[in-house]
C-alpha positions in Angstrom: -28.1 19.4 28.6 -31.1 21.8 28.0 -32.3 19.6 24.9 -32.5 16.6 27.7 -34.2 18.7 29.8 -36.8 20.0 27.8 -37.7 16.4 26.3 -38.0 15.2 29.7 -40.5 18.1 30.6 -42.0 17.3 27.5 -43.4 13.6 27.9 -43.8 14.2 31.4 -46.6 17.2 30.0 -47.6 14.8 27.3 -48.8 12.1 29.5 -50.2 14.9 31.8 -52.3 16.5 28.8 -53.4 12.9 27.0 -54.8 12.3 30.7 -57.1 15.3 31.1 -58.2 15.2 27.4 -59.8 11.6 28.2 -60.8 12.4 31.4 -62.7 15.7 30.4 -64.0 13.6 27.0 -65.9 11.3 30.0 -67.2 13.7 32.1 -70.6 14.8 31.7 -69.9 18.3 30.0 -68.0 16.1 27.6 -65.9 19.0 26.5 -62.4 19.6 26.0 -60.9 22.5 26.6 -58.9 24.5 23.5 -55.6 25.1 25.9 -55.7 20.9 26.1 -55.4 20.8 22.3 -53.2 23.1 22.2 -51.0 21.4 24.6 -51.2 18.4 22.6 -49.8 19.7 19.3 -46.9 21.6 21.3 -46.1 17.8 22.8 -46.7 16.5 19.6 -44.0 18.5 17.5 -41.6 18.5 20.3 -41.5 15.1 19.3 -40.8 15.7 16.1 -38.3 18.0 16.2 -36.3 17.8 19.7 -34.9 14.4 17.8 -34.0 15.9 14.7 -32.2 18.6 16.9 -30.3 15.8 19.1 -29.4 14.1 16.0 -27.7 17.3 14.7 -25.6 18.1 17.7 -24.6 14.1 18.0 -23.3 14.2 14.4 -21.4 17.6 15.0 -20.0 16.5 18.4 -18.9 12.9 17.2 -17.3 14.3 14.1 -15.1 17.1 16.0 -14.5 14.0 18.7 -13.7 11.3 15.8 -11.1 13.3 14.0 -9.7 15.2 17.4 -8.9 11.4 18.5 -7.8 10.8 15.4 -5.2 13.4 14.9 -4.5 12.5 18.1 -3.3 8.7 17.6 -2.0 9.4 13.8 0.5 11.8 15.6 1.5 9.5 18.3 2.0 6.4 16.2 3.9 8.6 13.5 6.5 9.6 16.4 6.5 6.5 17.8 10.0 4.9 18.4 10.7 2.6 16.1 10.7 -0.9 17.5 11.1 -3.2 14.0 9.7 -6.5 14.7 7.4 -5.8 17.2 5.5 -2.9 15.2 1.4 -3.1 14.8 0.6 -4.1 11.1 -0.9 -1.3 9.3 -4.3 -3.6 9.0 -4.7 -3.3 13.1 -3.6 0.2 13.6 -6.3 0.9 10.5 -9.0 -1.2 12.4 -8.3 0.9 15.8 -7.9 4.7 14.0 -11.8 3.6 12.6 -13.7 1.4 14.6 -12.4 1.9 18.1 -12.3 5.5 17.5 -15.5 5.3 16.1 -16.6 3.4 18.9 -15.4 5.4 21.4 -16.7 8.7 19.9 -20.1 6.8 19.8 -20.2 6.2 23.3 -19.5 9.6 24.1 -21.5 11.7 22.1 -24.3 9.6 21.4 -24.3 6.8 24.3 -23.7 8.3 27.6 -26.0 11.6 26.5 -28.8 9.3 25.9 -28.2 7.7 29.2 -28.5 10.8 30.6 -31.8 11.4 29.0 -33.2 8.1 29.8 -32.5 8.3 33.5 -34.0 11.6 34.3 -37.0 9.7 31.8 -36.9 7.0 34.5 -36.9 9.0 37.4 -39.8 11.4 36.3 -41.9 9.0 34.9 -41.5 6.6 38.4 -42.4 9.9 40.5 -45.8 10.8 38.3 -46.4 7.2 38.2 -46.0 7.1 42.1 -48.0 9.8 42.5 -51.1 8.2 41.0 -50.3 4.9 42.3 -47.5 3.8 44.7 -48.1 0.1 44.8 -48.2 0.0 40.7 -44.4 1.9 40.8 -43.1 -0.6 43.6 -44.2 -3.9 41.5 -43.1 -2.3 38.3 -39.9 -1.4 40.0 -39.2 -4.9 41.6 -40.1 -6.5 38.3 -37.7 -5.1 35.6 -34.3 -5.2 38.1 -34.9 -9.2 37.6 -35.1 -9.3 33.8 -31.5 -7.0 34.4 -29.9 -9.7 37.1 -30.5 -12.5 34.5 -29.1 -10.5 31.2 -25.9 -9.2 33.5 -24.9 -13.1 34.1 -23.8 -12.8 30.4 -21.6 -9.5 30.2 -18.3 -10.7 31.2 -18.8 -13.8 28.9 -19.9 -11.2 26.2 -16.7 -8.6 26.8 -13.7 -11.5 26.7 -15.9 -12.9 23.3 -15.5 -9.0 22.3 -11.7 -8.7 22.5 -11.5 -12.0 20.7 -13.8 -10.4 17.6 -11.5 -7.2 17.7 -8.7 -9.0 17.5 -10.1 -11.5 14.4 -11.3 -7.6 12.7 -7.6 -6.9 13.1 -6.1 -9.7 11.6 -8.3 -9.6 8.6 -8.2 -6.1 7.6 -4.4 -6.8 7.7 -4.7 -10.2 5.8 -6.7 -7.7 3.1 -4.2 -4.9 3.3 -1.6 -7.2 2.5 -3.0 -8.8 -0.1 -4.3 -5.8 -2.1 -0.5 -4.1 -1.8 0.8 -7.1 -3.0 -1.7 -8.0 -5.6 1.0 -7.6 -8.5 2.9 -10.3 -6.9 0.0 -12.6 -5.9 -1.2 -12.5 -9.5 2.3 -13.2 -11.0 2.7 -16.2 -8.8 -0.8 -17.8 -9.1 -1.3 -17.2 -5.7 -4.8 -15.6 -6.0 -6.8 -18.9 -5.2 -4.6 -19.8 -1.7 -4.8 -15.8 -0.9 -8.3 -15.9 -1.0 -9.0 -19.3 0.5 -7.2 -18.4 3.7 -9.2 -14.7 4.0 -12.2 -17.1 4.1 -11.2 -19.4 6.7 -10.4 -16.6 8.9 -14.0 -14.7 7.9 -15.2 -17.9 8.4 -13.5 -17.7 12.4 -14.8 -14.5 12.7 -18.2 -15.2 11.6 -18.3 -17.8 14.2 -17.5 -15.5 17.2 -19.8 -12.5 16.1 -22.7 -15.3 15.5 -21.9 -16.3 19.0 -22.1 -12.9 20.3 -25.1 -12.3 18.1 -26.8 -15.4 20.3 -25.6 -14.0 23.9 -27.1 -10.4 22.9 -30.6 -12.5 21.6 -30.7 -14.2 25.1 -29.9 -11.1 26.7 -32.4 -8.9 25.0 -35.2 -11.3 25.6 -34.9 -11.7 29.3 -35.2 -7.8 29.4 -37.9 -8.0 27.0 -39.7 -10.4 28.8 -39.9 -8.3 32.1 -41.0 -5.4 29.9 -44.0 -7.7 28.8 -44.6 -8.9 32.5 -44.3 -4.8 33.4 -47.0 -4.1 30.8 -49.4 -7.3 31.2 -49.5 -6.7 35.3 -50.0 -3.0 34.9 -53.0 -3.2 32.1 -54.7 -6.0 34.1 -54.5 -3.4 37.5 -56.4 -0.6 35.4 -58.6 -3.3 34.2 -59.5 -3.9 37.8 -59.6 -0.7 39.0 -62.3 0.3 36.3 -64.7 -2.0 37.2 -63.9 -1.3 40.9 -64.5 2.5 40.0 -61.0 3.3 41.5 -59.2 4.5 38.3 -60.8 6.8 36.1 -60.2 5.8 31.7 -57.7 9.2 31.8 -55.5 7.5 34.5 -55.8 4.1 33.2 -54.3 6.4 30.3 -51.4 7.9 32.2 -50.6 4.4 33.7 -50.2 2.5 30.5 -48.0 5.6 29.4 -45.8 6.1 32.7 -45.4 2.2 32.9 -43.9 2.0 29.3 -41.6 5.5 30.1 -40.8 3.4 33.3 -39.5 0.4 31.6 -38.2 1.5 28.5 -35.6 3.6 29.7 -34.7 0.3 31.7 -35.0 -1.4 28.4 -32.9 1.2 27.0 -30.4 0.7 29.1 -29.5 -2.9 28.9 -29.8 -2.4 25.1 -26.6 -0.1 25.3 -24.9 -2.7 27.5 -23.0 -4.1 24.0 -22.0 0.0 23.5 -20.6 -0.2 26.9 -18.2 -3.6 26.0 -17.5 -2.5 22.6 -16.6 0.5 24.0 -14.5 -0.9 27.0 -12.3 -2.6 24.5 -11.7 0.2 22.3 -10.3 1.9 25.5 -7.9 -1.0 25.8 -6.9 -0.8 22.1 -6.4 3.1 21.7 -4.7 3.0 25.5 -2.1 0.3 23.9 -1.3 3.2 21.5 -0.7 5.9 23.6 0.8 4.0 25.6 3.9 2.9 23.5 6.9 4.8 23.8 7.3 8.0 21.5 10.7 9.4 20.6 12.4 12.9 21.8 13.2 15.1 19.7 14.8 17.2 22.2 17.5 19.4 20.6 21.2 18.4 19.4 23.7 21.3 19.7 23.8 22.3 15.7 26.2 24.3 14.0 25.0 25.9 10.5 28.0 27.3 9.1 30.1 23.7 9.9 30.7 20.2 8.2 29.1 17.7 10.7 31.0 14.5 11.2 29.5 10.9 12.8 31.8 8.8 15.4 30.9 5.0 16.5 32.6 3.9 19.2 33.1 0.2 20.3 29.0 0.0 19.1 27.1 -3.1 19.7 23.8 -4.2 18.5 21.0 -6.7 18.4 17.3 -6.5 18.3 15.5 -6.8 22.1 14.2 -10.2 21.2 17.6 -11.4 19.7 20.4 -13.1 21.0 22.9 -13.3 18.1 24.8 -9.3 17.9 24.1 -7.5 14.5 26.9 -4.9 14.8 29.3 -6.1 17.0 32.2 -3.8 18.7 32.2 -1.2 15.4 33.9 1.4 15.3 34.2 4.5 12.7 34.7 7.9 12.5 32.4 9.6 9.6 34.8 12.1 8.9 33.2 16.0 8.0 33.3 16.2 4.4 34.0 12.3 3.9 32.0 9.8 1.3 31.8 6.2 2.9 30.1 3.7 1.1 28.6 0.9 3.4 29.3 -2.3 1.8 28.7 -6.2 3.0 26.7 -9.2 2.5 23.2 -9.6 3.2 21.7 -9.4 7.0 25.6 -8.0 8.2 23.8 -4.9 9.7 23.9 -2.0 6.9 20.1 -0.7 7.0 20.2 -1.3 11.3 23.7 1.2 11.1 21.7 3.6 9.0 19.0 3.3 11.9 21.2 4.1 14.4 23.0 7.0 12.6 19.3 8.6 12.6 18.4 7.7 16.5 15.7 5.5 15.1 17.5 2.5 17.9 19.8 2.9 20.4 23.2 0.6 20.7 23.0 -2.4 23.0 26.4 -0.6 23.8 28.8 1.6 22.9 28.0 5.5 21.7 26.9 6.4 18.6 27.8 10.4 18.5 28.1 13.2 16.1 30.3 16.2 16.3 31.2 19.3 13.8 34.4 20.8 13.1 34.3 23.8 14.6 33.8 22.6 18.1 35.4 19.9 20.2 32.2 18.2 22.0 30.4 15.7 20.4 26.6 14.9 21.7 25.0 11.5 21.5 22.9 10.6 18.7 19.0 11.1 19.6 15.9 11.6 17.3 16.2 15.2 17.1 19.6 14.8 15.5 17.8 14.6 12.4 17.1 18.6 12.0 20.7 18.3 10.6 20.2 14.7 8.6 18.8 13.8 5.2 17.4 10.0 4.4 16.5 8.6 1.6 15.2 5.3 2.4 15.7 2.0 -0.2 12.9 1.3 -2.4 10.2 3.5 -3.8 8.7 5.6 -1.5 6.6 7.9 -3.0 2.7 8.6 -1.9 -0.9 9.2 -3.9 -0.6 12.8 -4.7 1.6 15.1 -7.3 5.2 14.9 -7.6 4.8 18.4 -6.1 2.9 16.7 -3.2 5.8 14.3 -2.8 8.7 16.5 -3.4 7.1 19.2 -0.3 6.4 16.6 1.9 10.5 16.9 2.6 10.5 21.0 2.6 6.8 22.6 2.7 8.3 26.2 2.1 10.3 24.9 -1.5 10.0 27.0 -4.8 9.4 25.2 -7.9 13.1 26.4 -8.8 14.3 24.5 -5.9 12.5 21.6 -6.8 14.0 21.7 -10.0 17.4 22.0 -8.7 16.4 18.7 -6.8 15.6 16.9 -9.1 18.2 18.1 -11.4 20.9 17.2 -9.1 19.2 13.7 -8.1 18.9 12.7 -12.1 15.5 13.0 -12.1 14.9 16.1 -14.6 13.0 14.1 -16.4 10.0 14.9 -14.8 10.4 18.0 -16.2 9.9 16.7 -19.8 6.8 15.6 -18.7 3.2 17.0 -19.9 2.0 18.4 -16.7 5.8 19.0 -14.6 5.6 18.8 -11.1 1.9 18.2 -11.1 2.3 14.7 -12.7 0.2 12.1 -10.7 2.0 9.5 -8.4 -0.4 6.6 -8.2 0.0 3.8 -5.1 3.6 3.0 -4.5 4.9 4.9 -7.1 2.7 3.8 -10.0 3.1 5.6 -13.6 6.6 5.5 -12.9 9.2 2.5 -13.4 11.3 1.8 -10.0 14.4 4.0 -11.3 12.1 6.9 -11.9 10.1 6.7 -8.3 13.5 6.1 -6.4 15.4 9.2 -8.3 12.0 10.9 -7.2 12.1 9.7 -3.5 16.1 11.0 -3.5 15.4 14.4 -4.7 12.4 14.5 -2.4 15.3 14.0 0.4 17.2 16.6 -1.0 14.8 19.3 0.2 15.5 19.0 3.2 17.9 21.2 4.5 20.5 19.0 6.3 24.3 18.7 6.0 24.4 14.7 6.8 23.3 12.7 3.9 22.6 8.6 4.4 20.9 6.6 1.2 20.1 3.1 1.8 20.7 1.4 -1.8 20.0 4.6 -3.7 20.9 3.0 -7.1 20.0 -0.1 -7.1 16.6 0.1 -9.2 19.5 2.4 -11.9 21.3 1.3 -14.9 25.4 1.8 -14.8 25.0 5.1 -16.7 22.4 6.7 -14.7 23.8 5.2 -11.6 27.2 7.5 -12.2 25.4 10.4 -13.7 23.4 10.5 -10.0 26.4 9.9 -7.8 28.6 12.5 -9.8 26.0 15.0 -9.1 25.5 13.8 -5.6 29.2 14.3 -5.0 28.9 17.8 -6.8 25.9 19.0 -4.7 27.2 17.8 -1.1 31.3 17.7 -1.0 33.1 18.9 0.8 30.2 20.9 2.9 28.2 17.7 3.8 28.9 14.6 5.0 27.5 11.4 2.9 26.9 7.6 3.8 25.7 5.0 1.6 24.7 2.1 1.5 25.3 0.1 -1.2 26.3 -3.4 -3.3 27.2 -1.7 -6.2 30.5 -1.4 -7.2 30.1 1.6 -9.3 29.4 3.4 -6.2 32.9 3.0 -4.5 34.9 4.9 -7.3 32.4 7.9 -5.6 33.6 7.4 -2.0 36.3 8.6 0.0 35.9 6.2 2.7 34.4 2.2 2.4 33.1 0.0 5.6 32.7 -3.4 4.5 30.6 -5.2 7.2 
């Protein structure tokens, strides 16, 4: 607040100074005095440098604000509760973590202090300007509110055509996200010239709405200009008068061309920042949509450390919220402590949604999902923060840009290299540790560098970290060969039974001579 201060002091004692230097350069002694000069350069380098400072504190405030907001809606969409079909593509929550954050973090520490600036501009500049001339301030006054009536017609046109470009930005850094993740596939299929034809109709529908907007903002900005040009014109015409009238002096025809533009450019200013203001009314919307949604509680599940935990569905229902037909209809199982259950069944029966359920990602349409351990009699329903006691291992390759070291602690930031050796060990992944550099072998984009076998045995040891006594694999062998596919399970079964509880999913049939227990859905 004190830099806004002291640059408002500052042209106010510029105009001042400019003033008398031209009014004592046309009096008779034609002298001007040294403390005048002096003035000058001081108003002079202010100038210079008061910018340079305001520019230093907007970048450090809008970083710390950017990446506060940031964490912020990372953390909130990471512990969102899952909702499957109706989750935001990656593409649009990219394009609101940036740009509306961005946006937002604009308007803050750059917008709304400049605002602040430019009004105490505007209300100095009209009270020196008054001072010398109250007539001149009254028609500058009445003259610029009109240029502002006619530009405002066009803001609610300007806000809707806003969301509508958002919403396009969305769609297309989705289209692109897609495509690039997928770009393997795309190639393989030929698909490269239809990909790309349909990201330029949809730049070309974009293009249309921000040339639109682009026209709106040129009307806009030339109404206000216009009155700026009327301001100017009427006020340079009333010096010109009052010179040869004798009734202004050359110093205060000085000050009044000065005040007049310090007058109306703040005005100016302001509807210029009118776009900041949609732009950023929208990215309110947007980021408000994300906090908004639902995020999951991890509130505490009774846990016992030194028992076998055990998972019981009873009379369980399910199907999505925008379904009709049930997934899981009237299940029910009891995941014995200890036990080995395969999950087996056709396609679309429900497998992956049961896994979902036995890690409080969805609640039942009815019925209880519940687990219980056997040292105690109560069971407690199945919520998010059941997981402390659970480890998944998802289907497909899951591994991230960064080390296998990177990967492997992302499940247990506290592990020893000797327990990520065991890890990997026990989930038929030691070779890794064949490998040049070890653990601090790269893992590319979605696993690259590795075939699918190797990035899944990765992912599963990666689960194995985590300290849990419930173990659920979604297809865990199905990138494997036979032999490799009975070398993991047997050490699977080795490393958990009795003490842990394991449920699989799978379609292989190898996998059932591993199980204690088989669900076929």
């Amino acid at each position: 607040m004190a830099h806004f201060s002291i640059k408002f002091y500052m042209s106010l004692l510029f105009v001042w100074t400019t003033k008398s230097i031209v009014d004592a350069t046309v009096a008779p002694a034609h002298t001007i005095p040294t403390s005048l000069v002096m003035l000058l350069v001081a108003c002079l380098l202010s100038q210079l440098l008061l910018p340079a400072l305001r520019r230093r504190l907007e970048s450090m405030a809008y970083t710390r604000y950017a990446d506060n907001m940031r964490r912020r809606l990372l953390y909130h969409m990471l512990c969102e509760r899952w909702s499957g079909r109706g989750a935001m593509q990656t593409g649009d929550a990219m394009s609101r973590l940036h740009d509306d954050v961005a946006t937002l973090a604009s308007l803050t520490c750059a917008t709304v202090p400049g605002i602040l600036t430019v009004m105490l501009q505007l209300a100095g500049a009209f009270v020196f300007l008054a001072i010398l001339d109250v007539r001149m301030a009254a028609a500058i006054v009445l003259i610029m509110p009109l240029a502002l009536l006619v530009s405002k017609a066009y803001v609610r046109r300007t806000r809707r055509l806003t969301e509508k470009i958002r919403a396009a930005e969305s769609d297309v850094h989705s289209y692109l996200q897609e495509s690039l993740r997928h770009r393997t596939l795309i190639s393989t299929i030929m698909g490269a010239d239809r990909r790309t034809a349909q990201f330029s109709e949809m730049q070309s529908g974009l293009t249309d709405k921000l040339l639109k907007r682009t026209y709106i903002s040129i009307y806009s900005n030339s109404a206000v200009t216009a009155g700026f040009m009327t301001g100017y014109t009427v006020a340079f015409l009333w010096c010109a008068y009052g010179l040869s009238t004798e009734a202004v002096s050359f110093g205060m025809m000085t000050a009044f061309l000065q005040l007049v533009s310090q007058v109306q450019r703040p005005v100016v200013d302001l509807a210029r920042r009118v776009p900041s203001f949609i732009n950023a009314s929208v990215a309110i919307g947007r980021v408000d949509d994300i906090l908004s949604r639902p995020t999951e509680d991890y509130s505490a599940v009774p846990v016992s450390i030194n028992s076998t935990p055990g998972l019981r569905l009873t009379d369980l229902c399910y199907r999505y919220p925008d379904g009709e037909e049930m997934i899981l209809n009237h299940l029910t199982h009891d995941f014995v402590p200890g036990s080995i259950t395969c999950v087996t069944g056709a396609t679309g029966v429900g497998k992956s949604t049961l896994l979902r359920i036995l890690l409080g990602l969805v609640e039942p349409t009815s019925g209880r999902a519940e687990i219980y351990y056997d040292d105690r009699q109560e069971a407690s329903v199945i919520t998010p923060g059941a997981r402390r006691d659970i480890v998944y291992v998802p289907q497909g390759n899951t591994l991230m840009c960064g080390s296998i070291r990177d990967n492997l602690l992302m499940a247990n930031p506290m592990a020893t290299d000797e327990e990520m050796r065991h890890a990997l060990v026990t989930a038929a992944a030691d070779f890794v540790l064949e490998l040049p550099d070890g653990l601090d072998t790269n893992c590319f984009e979605g696993g690259g560098g590795f075939s699918e076998g190797q990035a899944q045995r990765i992912a599963i040891a990666r689960g194995l970290l985590k300290q849990g006594h419930i173990l659920l694999l979604d297809e865990p062998t199905s990138s494997l060969d036979l032999a490799t596919e009975r070398e993991l399970l047997s050490r699977l079964r080795q490393h958990f039974s009795p003490k842990s509880t394991v449920i699989m999913v799978t379609h292989r049939k190898a996998a059932l001579d591993y199980c204690t227990d088989v669900i076929n859905l």
